[in-house]
C-alpha positions in Angstrom: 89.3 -138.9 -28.4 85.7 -140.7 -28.0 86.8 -144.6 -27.0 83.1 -145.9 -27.7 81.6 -143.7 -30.5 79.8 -146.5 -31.7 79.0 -148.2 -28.2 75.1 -146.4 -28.1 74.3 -147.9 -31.8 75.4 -150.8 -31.0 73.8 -151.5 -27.9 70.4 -150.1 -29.5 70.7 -152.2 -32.0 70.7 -155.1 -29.4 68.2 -154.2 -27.7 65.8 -153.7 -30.6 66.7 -157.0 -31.3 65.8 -158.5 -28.3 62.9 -156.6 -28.5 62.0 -158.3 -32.1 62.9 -161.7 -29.9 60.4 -161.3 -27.7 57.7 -160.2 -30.2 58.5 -163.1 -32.3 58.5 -165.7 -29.3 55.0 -164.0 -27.8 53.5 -164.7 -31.8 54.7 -167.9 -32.0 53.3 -169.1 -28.1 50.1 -166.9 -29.4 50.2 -169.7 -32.4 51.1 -172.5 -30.3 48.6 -172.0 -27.5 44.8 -171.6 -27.5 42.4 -172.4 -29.8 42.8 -172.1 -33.6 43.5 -168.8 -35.0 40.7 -167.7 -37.1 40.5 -164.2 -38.7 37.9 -163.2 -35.7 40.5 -164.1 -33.2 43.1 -162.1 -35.1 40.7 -159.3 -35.1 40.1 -158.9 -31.7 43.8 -159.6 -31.0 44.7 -156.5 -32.9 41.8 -153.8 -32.1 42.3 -155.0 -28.4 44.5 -151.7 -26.6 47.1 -154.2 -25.3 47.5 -156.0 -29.0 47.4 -152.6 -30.8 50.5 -151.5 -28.7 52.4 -154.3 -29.3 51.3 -153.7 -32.9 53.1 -150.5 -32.6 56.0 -151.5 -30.5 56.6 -154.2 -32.8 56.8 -151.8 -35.6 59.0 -149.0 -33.5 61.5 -151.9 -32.7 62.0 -152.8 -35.9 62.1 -149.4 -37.6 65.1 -148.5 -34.9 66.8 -152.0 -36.3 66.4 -151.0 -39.5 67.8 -147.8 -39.1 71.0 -148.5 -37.1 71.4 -150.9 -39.9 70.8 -149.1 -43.3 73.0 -146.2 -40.9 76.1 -147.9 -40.4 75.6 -149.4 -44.3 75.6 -145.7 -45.5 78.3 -144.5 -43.8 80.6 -147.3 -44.6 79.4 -147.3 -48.6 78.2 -143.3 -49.0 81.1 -141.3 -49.1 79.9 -137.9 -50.2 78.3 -135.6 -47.2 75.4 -134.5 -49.3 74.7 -138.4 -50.7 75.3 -139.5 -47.0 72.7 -137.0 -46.1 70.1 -137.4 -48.6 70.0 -141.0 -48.3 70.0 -141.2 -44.3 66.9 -138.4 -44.9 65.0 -140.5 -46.8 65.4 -143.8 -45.0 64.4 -141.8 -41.8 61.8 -140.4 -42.8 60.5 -143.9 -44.1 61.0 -145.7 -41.8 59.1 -142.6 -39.4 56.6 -143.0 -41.8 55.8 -146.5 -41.2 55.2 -146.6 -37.6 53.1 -143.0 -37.7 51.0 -145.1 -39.9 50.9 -148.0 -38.2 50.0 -146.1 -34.8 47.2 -143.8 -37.0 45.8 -147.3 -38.0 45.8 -149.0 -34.8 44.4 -145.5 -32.7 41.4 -145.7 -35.9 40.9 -149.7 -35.1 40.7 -148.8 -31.8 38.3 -145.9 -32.2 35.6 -147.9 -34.2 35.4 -151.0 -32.0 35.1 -148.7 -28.5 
C-alpha cells in the first residue's frame, strides 16, 4: 500500500507555482522599476540569453502546472482507460508543444541578434 501516491504531484504542482510566483513578481518589479517600457526595451529584454531563459522557464513552469492540473481533472472526470489516455496524450503533447516552440523561438531570437 503507497501512503503518498499523490505526494510528488502535489508537491510539483507547488513548486511550479512558486515558480510562476516568482516570474510574476520579477515582471511586475521589471514594470515598477527603471525607465518606461517601450517596445525596444522589451526587445532587448527578450533576445537578451538571461531573458530568453526565463522566457523558457516561464513557459516550462507553467506547462508542468497545467499538466498536473488538467491530469488530476482527467482522472477524476475520464473514466474509460482508452478516453483517459487519449486525452492525457493530447494535452501532453500540447503542452510539449508549447515550450519546444517557445525555446525554438527564443534559440532563433537569439541567433539573429549575436
Amino acid at each position: 500500500m503507497r501512503v503518498f501516491v499523490g505526494q510528488r504531484a502535489w508537491l510539483l504542482q507547488r513548486a511550479s507555482a512558486l515558480a510562476l510566483l516568482l516570474f510574476l513578481a520579477l515582471g511586475a518589479a521589471l514594470l515598477l522599476v527603471g525607465p518606461p517600457l517601450t517596445y525596444e526595451r522589451w526587445h532587448a529584454l527578450a533576445t537578451s540569453l538571461p531573458g530568453a531563459v526565463i522566457i523558457v522557464l516561464l513557459f516550462a513552469a507553467l506547462s508542468l502546472h497545467g499538466w498536473i492540473g488538467a491530469r488530476d481533472i482527467v482522472l477524476d472526470y475520464i473514466h474509460s482507460m482508452p478516453a483517459r489516455l487519449s486525452v492525457l496524450g493530447i494535452i501532453a503533447v500540447i503542452l510539449f508543444a508549447i515550450v519546444i516552440r517557445v525555446a525554438l523561438t527564443m534559440a532563433a531570437h537569439l541567433s539573429l541578434v549575436t
